[in-house]
C-alpha positions as CSV (number, residue, x, y, z in Angstrom):
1,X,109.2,121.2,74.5
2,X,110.5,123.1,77.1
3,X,107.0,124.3,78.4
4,X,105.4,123.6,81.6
5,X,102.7,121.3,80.1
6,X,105.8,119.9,77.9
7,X,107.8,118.7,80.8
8,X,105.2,118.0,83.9
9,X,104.5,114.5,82.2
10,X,108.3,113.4,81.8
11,X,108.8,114.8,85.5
12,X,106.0,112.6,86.5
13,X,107.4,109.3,84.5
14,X,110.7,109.8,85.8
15,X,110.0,110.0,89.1
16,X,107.4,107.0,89.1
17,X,110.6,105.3,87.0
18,X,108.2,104.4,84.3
19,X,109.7,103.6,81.4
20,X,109.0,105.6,78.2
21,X,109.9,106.8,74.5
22,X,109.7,110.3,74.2
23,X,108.9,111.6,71.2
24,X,108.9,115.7,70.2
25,X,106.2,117.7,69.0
26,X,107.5,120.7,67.7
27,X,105.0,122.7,68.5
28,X,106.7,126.2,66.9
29,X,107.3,124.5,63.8
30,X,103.2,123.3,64.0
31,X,104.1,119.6,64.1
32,X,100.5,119.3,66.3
33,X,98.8,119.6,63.2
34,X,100.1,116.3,61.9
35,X,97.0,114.1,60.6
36,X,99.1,111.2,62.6
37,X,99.0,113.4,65.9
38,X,95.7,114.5,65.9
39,X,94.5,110.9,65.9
40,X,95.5,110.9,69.5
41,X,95.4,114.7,70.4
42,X,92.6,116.4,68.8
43,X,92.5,119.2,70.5
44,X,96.4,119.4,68.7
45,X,98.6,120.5,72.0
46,X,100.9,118.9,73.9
47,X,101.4,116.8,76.2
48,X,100.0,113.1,74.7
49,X,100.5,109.9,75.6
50,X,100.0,106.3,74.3
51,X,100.5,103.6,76.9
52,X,100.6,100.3,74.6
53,X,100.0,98.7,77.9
54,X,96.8,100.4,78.9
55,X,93.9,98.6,80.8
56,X,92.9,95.6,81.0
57,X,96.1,95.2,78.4
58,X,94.5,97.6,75.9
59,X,96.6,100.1,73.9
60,X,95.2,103.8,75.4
61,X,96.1,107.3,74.2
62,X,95.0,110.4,76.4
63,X,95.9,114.1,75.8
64,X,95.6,116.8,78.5
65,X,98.5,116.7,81.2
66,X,95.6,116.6,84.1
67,X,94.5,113.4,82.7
68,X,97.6,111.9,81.9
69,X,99.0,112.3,85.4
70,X,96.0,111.1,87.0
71,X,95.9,108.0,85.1
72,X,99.9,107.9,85.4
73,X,99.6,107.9,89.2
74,X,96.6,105.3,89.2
75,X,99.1,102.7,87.2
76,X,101.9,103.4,88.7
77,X,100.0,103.2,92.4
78,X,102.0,106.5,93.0
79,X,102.0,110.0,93.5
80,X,98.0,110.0,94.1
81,X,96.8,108.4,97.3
82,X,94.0,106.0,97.1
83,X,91.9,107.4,100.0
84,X,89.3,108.9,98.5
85,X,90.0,112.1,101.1
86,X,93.4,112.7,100.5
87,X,92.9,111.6,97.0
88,X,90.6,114.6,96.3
89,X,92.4,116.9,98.0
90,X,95.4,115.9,95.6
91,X,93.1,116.6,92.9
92,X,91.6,119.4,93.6
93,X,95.4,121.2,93.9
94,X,95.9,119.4,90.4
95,X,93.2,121.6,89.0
96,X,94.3,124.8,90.4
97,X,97.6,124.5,89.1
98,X,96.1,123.5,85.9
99,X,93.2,126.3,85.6
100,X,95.4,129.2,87.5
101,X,98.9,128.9,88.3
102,X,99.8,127.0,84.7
103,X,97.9,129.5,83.0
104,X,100.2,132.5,84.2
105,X,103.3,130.7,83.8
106,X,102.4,130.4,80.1
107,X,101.7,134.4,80.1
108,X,104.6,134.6,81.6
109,X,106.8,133.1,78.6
110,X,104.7,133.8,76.2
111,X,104.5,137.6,76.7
């Protein structure tokens, strides 16, 4: 969907050039209250992922886009540094564009 949370993960698997298969969740028509979705988003928003090739070659499915980058740029090896300094101040910007700047960009097209 063409939302900020909606795209920041397909940004973020493009430009690691990770290959995926998108799939749309409709979210005006409620398609995140589909039993089948909520298996792997309960908290029934976008964005979700399922990596079929998770750790230790498990199949993993995370919701929240925070999360998903995070865990996107720790298998990738990319976008995230791995010194625990820089790593953290990476993070920490993650979180305010999550809790603040995200927040009134969705004001903004929602209202």
């Amino acid at each position: 969907m063409a939302t900020p949370n909606g795209q920041k993960i397909s940004i973020a698997l493009e430009e690691m050039a990770l290959s995926y298969e998108p799939h749309l969740i409709n979210i005006i028509e409620n398609d995140k209250h589909d039993p089948e979705y909520i298996v792997f988003s309960p908290n029934r928003k976008i964005p979700a992922i399922i990596d079929p090739n998770g750790p230790e070659g498990k199949r993993i499915a995370l919701c929240e886009s925070a999360a998903i980058l995070i865990y996107l740029a720790d298998k990738s090896g990319q976008l995230l540094p791995q010194n625990t300094l820089n790593r953290m101040e990476h993070i920490q910007w993650l979180m305010f564009q999550i809790g603040h700047i995200g927040p009134f960009f969705r004001q903004f097209g929602h209202f």
